[in-house]
Every structure is written in C-alpha cells, then in structure tokens.
C-alpha positions in Angstrom: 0.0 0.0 0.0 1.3 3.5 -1.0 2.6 5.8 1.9 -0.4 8.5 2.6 2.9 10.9 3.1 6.4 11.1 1.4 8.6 13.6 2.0 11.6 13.6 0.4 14.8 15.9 0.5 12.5 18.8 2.6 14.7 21.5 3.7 13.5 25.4 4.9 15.9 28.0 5.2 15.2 31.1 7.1 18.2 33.7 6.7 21.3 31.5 7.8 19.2 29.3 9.9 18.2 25.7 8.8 14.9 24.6 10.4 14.9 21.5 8.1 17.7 19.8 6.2 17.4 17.5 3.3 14.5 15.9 5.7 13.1 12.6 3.8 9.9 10.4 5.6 7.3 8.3 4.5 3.9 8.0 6.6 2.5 4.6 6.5 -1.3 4.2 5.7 -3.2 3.7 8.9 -0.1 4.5 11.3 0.0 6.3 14.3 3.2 8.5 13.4 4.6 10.2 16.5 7.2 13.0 15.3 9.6 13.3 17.9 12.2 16.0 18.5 13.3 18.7 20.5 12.2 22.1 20.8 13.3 24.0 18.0 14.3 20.7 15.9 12.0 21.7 13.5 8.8 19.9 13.9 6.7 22.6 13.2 7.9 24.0 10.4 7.8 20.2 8.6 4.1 20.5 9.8 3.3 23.7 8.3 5.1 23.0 5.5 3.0 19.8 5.0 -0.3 22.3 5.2 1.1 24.3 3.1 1.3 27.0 5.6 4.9 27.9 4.7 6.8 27.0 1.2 10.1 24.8 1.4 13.0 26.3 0.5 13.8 22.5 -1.3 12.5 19.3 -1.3 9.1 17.3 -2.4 5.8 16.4 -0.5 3.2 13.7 -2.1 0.4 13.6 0.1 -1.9 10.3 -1.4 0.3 10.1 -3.7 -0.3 13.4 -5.4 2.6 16.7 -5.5 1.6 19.0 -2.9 2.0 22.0 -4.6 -0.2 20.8 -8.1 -3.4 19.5 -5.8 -3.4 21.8 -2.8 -7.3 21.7 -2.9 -8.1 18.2 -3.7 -5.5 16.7 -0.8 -6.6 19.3 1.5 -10.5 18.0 1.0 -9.6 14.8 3.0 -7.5 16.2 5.6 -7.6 17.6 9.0 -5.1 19.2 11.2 -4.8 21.2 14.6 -1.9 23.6 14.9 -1.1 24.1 18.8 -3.9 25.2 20.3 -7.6 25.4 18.3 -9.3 28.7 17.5 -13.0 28.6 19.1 -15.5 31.0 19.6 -16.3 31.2 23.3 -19.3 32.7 23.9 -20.9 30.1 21.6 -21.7 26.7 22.3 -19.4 23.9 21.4 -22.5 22.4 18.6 -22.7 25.9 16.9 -18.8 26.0 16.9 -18.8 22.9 15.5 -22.1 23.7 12.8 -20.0 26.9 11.5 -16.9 25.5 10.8 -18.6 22.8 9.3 -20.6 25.3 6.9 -17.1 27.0 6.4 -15.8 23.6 5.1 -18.8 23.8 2.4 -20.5 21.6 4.5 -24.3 21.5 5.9 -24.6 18.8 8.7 -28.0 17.5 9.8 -28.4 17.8 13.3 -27.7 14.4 14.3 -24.5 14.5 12.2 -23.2 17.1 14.6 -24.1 15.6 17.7 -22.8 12.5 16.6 -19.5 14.3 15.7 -19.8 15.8 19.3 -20.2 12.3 20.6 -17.7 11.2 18.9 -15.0 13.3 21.3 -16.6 13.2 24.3 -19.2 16.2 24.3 -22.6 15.3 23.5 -23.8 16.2 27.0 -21.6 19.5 26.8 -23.3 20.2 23.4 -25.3 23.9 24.5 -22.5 24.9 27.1 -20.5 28.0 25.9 -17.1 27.0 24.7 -15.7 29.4 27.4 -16.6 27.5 30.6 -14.4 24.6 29.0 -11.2 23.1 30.4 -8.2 23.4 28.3 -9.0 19.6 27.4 -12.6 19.7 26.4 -11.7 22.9 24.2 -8.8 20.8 22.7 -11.4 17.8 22.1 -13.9 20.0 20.2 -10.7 21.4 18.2 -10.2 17.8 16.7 -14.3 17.4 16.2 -14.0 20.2 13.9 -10.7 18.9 12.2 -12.6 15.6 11.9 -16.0 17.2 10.8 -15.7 16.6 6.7 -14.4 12.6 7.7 -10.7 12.8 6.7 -8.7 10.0 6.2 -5.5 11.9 7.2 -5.2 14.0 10.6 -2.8 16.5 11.8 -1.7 17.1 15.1 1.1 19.4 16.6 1.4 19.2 20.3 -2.2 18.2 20.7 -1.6 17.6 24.7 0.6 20.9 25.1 -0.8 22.7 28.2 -3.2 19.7 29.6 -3.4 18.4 32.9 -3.3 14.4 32.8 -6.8 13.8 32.5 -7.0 16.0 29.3 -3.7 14.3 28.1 -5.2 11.0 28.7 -8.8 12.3 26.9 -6.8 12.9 24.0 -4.5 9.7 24.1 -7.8 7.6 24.2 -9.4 9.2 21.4 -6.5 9.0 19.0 -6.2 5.2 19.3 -10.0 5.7 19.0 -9.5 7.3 15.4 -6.5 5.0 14.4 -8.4 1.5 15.4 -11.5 1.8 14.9 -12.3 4.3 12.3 -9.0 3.2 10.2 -7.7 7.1 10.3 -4.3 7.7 9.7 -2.7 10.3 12.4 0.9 12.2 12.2 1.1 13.6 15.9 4.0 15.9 16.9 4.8 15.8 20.5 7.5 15.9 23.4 5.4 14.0 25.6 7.5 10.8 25.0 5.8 8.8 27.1 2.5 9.4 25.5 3.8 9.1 22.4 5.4 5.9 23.1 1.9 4.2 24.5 0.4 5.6 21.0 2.9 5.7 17.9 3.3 2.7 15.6 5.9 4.4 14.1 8.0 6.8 14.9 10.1 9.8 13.3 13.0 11.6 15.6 14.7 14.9 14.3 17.5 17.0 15.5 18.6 20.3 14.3 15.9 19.6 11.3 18.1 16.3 10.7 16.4 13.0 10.1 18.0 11.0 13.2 16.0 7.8 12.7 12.3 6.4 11.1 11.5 3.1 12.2 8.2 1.4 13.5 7.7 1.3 17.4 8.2 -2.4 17.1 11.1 -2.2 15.4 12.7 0.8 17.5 12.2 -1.1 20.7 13.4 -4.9 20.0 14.1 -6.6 23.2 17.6 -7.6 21.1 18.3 -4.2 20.7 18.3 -3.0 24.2 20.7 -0.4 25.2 22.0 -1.1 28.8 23.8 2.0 31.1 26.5 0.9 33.1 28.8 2.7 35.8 31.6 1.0 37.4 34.1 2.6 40.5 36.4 2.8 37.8 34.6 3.0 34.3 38.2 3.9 32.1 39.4 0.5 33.4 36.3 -1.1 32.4 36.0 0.4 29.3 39.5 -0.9 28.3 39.0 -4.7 30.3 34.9 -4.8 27.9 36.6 -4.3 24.7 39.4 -7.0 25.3 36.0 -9.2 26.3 33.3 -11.5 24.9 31.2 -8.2 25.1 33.4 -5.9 23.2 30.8 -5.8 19.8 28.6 -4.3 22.2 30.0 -1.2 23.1 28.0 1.2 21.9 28.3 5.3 23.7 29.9 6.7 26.6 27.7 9.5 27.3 29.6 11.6 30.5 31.1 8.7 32.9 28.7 5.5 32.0 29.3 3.3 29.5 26.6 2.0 27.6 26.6 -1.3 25.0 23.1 -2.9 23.2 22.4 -6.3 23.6 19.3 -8.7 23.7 17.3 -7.9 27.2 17.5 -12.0 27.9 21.6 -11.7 27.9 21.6 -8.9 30.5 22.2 -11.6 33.9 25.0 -13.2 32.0 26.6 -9.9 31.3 26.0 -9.4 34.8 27.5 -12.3 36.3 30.8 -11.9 34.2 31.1 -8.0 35.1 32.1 -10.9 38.2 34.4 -12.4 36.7 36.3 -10.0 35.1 36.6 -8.0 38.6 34.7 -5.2 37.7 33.7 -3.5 40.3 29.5 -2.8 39.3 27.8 0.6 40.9 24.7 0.7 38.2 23.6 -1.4 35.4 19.9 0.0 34.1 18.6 -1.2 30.9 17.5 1.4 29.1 14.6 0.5 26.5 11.7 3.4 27.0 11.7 5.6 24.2 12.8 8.4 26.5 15.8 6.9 26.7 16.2 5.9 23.0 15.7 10.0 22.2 18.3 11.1 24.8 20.5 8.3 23.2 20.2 9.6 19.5 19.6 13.4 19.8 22.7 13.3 22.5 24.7 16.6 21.8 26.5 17.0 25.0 30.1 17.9 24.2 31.3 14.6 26.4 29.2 12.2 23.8 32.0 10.2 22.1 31.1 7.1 20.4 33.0 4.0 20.9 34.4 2.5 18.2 34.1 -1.2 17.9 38.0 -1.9 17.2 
C-alpha cells in the first residue's frame, strides 16, 4: 500500500538558519506516526510545510500520492489538522462551533450529524455549554471534532496535549487510538510528551537540528535484542579498556559523560552481569535502558562529552 505521506529531500531556510535539512519520511497508511524531536528541531515547520502554511526552501511532498504544490485543494479536502492550540469561539456553544466550521468547510450537517460528531470526542452532553466555561482539554477535544467534521482519512496534530493536565492528556491519548483503530484514520502527531507518544505511535520519526535522526516502526525501535543497557563501574576507564578486550566488546556502543553503555538482547543482561564478576569489575549501576525516553536522549545526544566508541 502506498505511503499516505512522502517527504523527500525537505529543507527550509530562514536567513542563515536551517529549520529542516534534506528531511526525507514516508507515513504509512493507517499509522499512528509520532514525530519526535526537540524544541526547536524543526517539527513545526515540517508541519506547516505539510499544510502548506509555509513553502520549502527545497524538497518534495506527495500527500496520497499526489505533488503537494499541483493539488493543494483536492489533498486538503480529506485532511484535517490542529496547529497548537484550536481557534473557538467562546461565547458560543461547542454544537454551533462545530455547525460553522462545518458550513465553512462547504458543508451542511443534519443535526444528528453534529451531535454525533460531538459524541464522537466526548461532548454530547456539553453540546449547549459555551465554549468558554471549558477546560483546556474539552476545548482541545472540540478542536479535533471540527478537524474531523468533513471525515478525513488523514489528521494532523502538533502538540495536541501541550498545556493539559493528565486527564485532558489521557482524553486525547484515548481518542486517538480511537481514530487510528476503529475508524481506520491515519494520524501524524508531533509531540515531546514521550511517554505518551510511546503508548500511541506505531511508528515513529526523531529529528535533531531539522536532521532526520531515525524512522522506524515502534516495534522495530524497541526490539528486546536491541536493548541499550547503562553501566557505571568505581572505575569505568578501566572497564572500558577490560569490555573491549572481552566476549562483550561488539557491544559497546556510547559513553555519554562517565557510563558506558553497549546494546544487547534484554534475555543476555544476567549473564553480562555475572561476568562483570568475573572480570573484577567492580558494578555501581547497570539500568537497561529501552523506553523511548531513553532511545531519544540516546540519538539526539549533543553534550560535548558524547563520544562514540568504536568497535575496534
């Protein structure tokens, strides 16, 4: 099945300042795509770039398989998208929000269509309340109601959880999965709430300085024979030098600061354990490391004492 997005070679310049470099992607149909980076990696700008808010200094964007730039209209007819926070008239209620943007998007809903839409996010019993007695959440929920009022197949959200408390965050986490699972809708979701993104995502996109760091799906990104494990020894140069003249010396992955840290399956971890032992090395912490917090601190690491081990 074709990717619903490809991106490829995306770069925007602003003065001397590259907010995306030579960024290539491809969005999976049906996937749950959590775009990962942090602040100021350039997220934002690949997202209004992909609604055509801004124009790439470089690069290509297919969007179901047609040029962005050719068929604006027609790809734009089956998306939806939230930008940071939704704009919603407050002293109205949240079914005649929903019943003008609707009509704004050529559209003229019955009324069951727009309760059901309402229903749909959790506000058919809010439906006559003025959007202004809302929490943050609820006003965030009606926000993706009217992205989702013409049926897309494709929705976009950038930092849809920024400024919830955890009930709002887990509001929204619930009715994404919603979307993805049960209504087959396809969701790019920018966030740096890694942990939500991490019970969400089926795939997952990480950028750094508006550099592609690594696309891969969540199952893929979080092998159990890929798990990174953080060590610290009472002498960790001495143990460096003793694990590369070792069984475990392939490994050896990054020393980030004073740990050492080497990938390996999770069932090999007591063995390594038992000949740290053996090979008199003196253990203070050993902490796999296999939460996709830690896999973004591991690959957008830019602390001037990251050094990466060579395997020889």
């Amino acid at each position: 099945m074709e990717p619903i997005i490809q991106v490829q070679n995306l770069s925007k310049q602003f003065g001397n300042i590259a907010a995306v470099n030579n960024l290539s992607f491809e969005v999976p149909t049906g996937a749950i795509y959590g775009f990962l980076g942090q602040n100021g990696a350039g997220k934002s700008t690949t997202i209004r770039m992909l609604l055509s808010l801004i124009t790439p200094t470089d690069g290509n964007i297919r969007i179901f398989g047609m040029p962005l730039q050719q068929h604006r209209k027609e790809i734009f007819k089956n998306v939806g998208a939230i930008i940071e926070r939704p704009d919603l008239y407050g002293y109205l209620s949240a079914y005649d929000n929903l019943k003008i943007f609707a009509k704004l998007n050529g559209m003229q809903p019955t009324h069951q269509q727009l309760m059901n839409q309402l229903d749909q996010v959790g506000l058919a019993d809010r439906a006559k309340n003025k959007v202004k007695t809302f929490s943050q959440g609820m006003k965030q929920r009606l926000g993706i109601g009217i992205a989702l009022i013409h049926n897309p197949s494709l929705i976009i959200l950038d930092e849809p959880t920024n400024g919830l408390d955890p009930q709002g965050i887990a509001d929204i986490r619930r009715l994404i999965i919603q979307l993805s699972k049960e209504q087959q809708k396809t969701v790019l979701l920018s966030s740096h709430l890694l942990n939500e993104i991490e019970q969400m995502a089926t795939h997952i996109l990480i950028i750094d300085k508006g550099k592609k760091i690594i696309a891969d799906s969540a199952k893929a990104l979080f092998n159990p024979a890929e798990t990174m494990v953080e060590m610290a020894t009472t002498d960790n140069i001495t143990a460096l030098a003793i694990l590369k003249n070792s069984k475990w010396q392939s490994a050896i992955q990054l020393n980030r600061g004073p740990n050492i840290f080497l990938k390996m399956h999770y069932n090999q971890i007591p063995a390594f354990n038992s000949d740290l032992f053996h090979l008199n090395i003196q253990l203070v912490m050993l902490q796999p490391r296999h939460s996709l917090e830690d896999y973004f601190l591991q690959v957008t690491a830019n602390s001037p004492s990251d050094t990466l081990i060579l395997n020889h």
